[in-house]
N, C-alpha and C positions, 0 to 999 in steps of 0.2 A: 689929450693931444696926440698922441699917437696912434689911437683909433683915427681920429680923422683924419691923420696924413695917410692911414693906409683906406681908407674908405676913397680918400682923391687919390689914390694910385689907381685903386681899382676901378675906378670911375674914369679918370685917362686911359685904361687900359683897356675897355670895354669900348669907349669911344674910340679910339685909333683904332679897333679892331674891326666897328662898324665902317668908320669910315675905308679902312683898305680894302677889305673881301665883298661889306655888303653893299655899300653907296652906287658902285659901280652896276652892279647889278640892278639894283631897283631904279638908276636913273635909266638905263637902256632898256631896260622894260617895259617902263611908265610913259618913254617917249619913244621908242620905235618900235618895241618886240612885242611881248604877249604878257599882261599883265598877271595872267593866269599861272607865269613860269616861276612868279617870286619864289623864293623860298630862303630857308637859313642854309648856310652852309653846312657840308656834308650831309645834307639829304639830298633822296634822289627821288626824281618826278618820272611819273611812266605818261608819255602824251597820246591822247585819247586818237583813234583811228584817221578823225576827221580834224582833228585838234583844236578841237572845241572846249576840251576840257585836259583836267590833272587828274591821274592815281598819284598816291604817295606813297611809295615805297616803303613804307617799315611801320612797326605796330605802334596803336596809342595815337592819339594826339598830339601833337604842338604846338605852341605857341610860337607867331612870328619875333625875331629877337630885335632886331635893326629898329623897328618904330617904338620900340622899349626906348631905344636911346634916345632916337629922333621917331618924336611924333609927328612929325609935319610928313613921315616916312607915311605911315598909316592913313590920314588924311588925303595925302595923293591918291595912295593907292584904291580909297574910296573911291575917290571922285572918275577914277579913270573909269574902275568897274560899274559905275553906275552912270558911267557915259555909254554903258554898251547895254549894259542891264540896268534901268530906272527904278528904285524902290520908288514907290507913289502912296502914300498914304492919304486916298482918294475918300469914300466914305459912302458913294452914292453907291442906291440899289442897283444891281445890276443889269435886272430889265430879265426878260420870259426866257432868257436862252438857260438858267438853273433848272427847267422843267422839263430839259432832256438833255443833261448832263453828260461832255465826255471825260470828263476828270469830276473826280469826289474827295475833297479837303476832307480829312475827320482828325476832331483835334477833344483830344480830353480836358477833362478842365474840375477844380473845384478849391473852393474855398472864395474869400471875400478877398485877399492879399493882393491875386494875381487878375481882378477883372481888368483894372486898366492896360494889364498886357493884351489879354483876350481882345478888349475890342483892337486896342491898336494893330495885332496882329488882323484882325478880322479887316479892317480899313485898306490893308494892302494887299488883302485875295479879292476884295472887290473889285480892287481898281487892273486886274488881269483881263487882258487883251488878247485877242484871238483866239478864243477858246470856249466852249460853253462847260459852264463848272456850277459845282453846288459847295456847300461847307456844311457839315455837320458838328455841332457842341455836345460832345457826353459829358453831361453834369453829375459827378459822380457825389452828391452828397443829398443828406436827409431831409431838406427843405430847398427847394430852390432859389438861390441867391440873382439868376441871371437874365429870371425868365423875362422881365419888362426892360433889362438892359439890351437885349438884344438884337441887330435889324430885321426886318421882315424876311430878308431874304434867307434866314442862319435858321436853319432847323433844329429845334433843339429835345436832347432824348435826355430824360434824366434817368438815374440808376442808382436808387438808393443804396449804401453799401449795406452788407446785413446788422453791422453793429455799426453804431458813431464813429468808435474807435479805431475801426481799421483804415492804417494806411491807404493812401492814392496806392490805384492799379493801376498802373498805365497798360499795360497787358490786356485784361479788362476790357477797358474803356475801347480800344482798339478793334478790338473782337466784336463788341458791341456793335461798333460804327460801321464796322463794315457790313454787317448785318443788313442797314438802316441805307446804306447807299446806293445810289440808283446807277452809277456807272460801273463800268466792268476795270476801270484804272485808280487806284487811289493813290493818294499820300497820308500818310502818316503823321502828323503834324503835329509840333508844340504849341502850346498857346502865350508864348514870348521871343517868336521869332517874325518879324515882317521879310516876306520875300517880296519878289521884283514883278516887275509887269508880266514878263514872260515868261515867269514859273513853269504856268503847265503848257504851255505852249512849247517850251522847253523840254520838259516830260513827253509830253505827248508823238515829238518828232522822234525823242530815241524807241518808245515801245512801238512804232508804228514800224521801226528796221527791227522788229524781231525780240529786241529785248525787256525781258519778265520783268526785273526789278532796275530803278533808276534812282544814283545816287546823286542831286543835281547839287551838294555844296561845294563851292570849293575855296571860300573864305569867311569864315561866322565872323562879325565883328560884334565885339562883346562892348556895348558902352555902357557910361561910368552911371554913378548913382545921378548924378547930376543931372547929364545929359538924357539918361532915361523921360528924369520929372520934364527935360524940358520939351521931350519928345511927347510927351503925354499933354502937356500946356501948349501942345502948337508954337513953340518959342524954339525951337532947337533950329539950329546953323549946322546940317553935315560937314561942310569944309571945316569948322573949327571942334568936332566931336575931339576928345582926345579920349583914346579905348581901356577899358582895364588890358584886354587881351586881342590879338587878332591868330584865329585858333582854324589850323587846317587839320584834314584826314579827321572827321568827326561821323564819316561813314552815316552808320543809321540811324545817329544819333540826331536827334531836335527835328527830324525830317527827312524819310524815306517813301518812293513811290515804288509802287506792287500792282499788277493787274491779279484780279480776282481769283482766276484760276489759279496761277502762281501762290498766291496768298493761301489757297486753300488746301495745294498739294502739299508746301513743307508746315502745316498743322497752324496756318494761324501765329500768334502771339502765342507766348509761353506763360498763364498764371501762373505759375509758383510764384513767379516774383511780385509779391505784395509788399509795396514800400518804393523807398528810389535807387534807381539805378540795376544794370547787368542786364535788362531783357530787350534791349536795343542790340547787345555787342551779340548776345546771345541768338537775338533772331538774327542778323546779319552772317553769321557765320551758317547757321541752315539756307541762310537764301544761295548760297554760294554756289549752291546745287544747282542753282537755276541759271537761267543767261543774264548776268548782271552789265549793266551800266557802270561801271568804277570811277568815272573820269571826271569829277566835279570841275562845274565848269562857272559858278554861279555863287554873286555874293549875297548876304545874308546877314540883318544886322541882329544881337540877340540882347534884350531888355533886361536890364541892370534888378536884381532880386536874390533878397539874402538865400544863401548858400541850403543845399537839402538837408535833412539830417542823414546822417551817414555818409554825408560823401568825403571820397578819401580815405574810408577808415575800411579795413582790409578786415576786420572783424564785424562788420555788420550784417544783417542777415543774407540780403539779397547778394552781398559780394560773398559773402560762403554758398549761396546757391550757387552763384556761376560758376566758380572755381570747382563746383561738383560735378556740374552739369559739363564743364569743358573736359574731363574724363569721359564722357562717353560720346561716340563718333556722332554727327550731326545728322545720316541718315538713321540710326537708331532713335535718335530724339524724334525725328520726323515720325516714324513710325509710333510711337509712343503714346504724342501728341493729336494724330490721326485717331486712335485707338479711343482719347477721351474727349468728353464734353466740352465745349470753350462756348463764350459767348452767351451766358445762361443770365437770365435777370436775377436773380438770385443770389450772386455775386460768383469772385471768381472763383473757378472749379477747385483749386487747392485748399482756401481757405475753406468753401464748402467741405469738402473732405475731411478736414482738421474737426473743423466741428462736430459733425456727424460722430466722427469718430468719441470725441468728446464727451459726448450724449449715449452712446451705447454702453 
């Protein structure tokens, strides 16, 4: 008994809270201001030059709190952003303009778990507008699972890892692809996130004012297990999605754009990090160097899938990589980086190394 009267304290007291500080804000947003200004309270938004977009002010991610209480908060906020940006999970080939590409999708990919993500995320770069684009799959495993799944239009590189066993590279796979792609602008891409009509078209307008790297998120909606399957079954209602999470400042995480040059000066992708997580936060902080994009401007829904191993746990390999690696200044890594091999069919260069080592 007394657990649950303080669980309904704490429950009127979370909602009165919403309702005083946030409600006000999310209704004057939703209906006359800039849907892009949401935020929880005591954070602070840096607005983008032309105010197109949000930085967020302070480190890490967040999750929005207000549609925690009230989901219908979340749901709005969907519909508004994709009154302005359409996710379209279209499906049709895109037709000859992939054959002189100015944007190049390259998205990693392996296992049997996450095909239904891949294509559905596949579904929603098709259906992009005003843009000529290609997509690259690096299948990173010992047989290929995807090859007869795949559209005509989706180019696909596979990359045996050297052993069964070794963890996803996404580092790797990244270095790979870009190898393999025929424009000088790419993105970086997850294969469980669907973006909107005018992704790269969106991309493509900030690198054309001068800037290297573009970070176009600026609200992931994380939906639930449910809504996932119903999005894969063609049955899903956006207005009625309710989210696990709605997560801003996720930087170069799930989807970052780089023109080639840029890509190439601060060293590529970083293989050490074999397994999940750190070589996202990691490359973003060398791109820093360059003329970045900060100002996410653009929603993004991301597909309901059990959790990585390791994540969260501040003892796992790659999260001791990073924690190494952010000791030493980010132009030394560049140089470093520079200095070795990235991008080898043979797998990635550290684990090479390991090996070799191994063997002598």
């Amino acid at each position: 008994m007394e657990n649950s009267l303080r669980d309904s304290l704490l429950k009127a007291r979370l909602t009165c809270g919403v309702v005083v500080h946030d409600l006000p804000v999310f209704v004057s947003s939703l209906s006359f201001g800039d849907w892009r200004g949401i935020r929880n309270r005591g954070e602070r938004l840096l607005t983008a030059p032309d105010s197109s977009g949000q930085r967020c002010d302070w480190l890490w991610t967040s999750d929005l709190h207000a549609p925690k209480i009230f989901p219908i908060l979340g749901q709005l906020l969907l519909r508004r952003a994709c009154r302005d940006h359409p996710i379209v999970l279209d499906g049709t080939d895109p037709g000859e303009g992939s054959d002189r590409p100015q944007i190049s999708f390259i998205i990693g990919h392996r296992g049997a778990a996450r095909i239904p993500h891949l294509l559905t995320t596949l579904r929603s770069i098709s259906a992009q507008r005003g843009i000529r684009f290609e997509c690259i799959v690096i299948e990173q495993d010992i047989e290929s699972r995807i090859a007869h799944l795949l559209p005509s239009w989706v180019r696909l590189v596979q990359t045996p890892p050297p052993v069964a066993s070794m963890p996803f590279c996404r580092s790797w796979a990244f270095n790979i692809g870009v190898q393999h792609a025929r424009s000088d602008l790419m993105v970086l891409h997850d294969n469980d996130m669907p973006i909107p009509q005018d992704y790269g078209v969106w991309i493509a307008e900030r690198v054309a004012r001068g800037y290297e790297v573009v970070n176009p998120k600026r609200f992931i909606f994380y939906l639930s297990e449910k809504d996932t399957e119903d999005v894969f079954a063609g049955t899903a209602i956006f207005n009625n999605i309710r989210f696990d999470a709605i997560v801003q400042n996720l930087e170069a995480g799930g989807s970052v754009a780089i023109t080639r040059a840029a890509y190439e000066r601060i060293g590529g992708m970083d293989e050490s990090f074999v397994g999940w997580g750190g070589e996202d936060n990691e490359f973003w902080e060398r791109a820093q160097t360059l003329c970045v994009w900060p100002w996410g401007g653009l929603p993004l829904l991301h597909l309901w899938h059990l959790a990585q191993p390791g994540k969260h746990d501040s003892t796992f390999e790659t999260a001791k990589n990073y924690k190494r690696l952010g000791e030493i200044p980010p132009i030394d890594r560049i140089l470093a980086l520079n200095r070795s091999r990235r991008g080898q069919t043979e797998g990635p260069t550290s684990w090479l190394v390991t090996q070799r080592s191994y063997s002598d």
